[in-house]
C-alpha positions in Angstrom: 0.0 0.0 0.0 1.4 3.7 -0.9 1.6 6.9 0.7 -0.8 8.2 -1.8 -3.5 5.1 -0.7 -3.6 5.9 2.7 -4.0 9.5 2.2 -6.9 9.8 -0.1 -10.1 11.2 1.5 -13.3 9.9 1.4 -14.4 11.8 -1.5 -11.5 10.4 -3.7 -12.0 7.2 -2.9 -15.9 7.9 -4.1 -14.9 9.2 -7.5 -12.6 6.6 -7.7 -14.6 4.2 -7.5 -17.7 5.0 -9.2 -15.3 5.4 -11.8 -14.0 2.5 -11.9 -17.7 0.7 -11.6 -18.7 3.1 -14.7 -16.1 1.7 -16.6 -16.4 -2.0 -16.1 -20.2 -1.9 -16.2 -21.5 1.3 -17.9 -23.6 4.2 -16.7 -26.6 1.8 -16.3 -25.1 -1.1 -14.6 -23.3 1.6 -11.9 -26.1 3.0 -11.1 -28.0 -0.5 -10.3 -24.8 -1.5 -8.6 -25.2 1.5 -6.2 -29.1 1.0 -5.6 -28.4 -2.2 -3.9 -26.8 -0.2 -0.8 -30.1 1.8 -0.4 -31.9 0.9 2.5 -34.1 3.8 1.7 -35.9 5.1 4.4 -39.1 5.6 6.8 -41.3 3.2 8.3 -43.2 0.8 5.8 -44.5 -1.2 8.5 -46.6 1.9 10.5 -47.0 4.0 7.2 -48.8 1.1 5.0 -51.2 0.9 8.3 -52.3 4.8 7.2 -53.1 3.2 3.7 -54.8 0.0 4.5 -56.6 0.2 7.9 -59.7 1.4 6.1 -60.1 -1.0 3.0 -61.8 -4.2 3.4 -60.7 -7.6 1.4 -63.3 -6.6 -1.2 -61.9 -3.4 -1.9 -58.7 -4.5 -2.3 -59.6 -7.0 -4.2 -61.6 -4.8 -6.9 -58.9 -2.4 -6.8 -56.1 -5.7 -8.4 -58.9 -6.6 -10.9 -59.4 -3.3 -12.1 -55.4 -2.9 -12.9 -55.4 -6.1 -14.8 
């Protein structure tokens, strides 16, 4: 390992490597490289209760057939 590794910051080491992952898989494939480190955020668990608490089976229901 060089001098030059160990001093790099954290933003170097960034460009560096999306660089590198650009290169080796393209623009697209980066980018779905990186979205596998996105935890994303929120609560799903408490905000799909907001959505759901007030539609019965049947509603639900009519709502899939309709999209098909």
């Amino acid at each position: 390992m060089t001098s030059q590794t160990l001093t790099r910051d954290i933003n170097s080491i960034r460009r560096l490597g999306i660089n590198a992952l650009t290169e080796k898989l393209g623009p697209v494939g980066m980018v779905e490289f990186m979205r596998q480190f996105d935890s994303g955020y929120g609560d799903y668990t408490k905000e799909r209760h907001t959505w759901l608490n007030n539609l019965t089976v049947e509603e639900i229901s009519d709502e899939i057939k309709k999209s098909k």
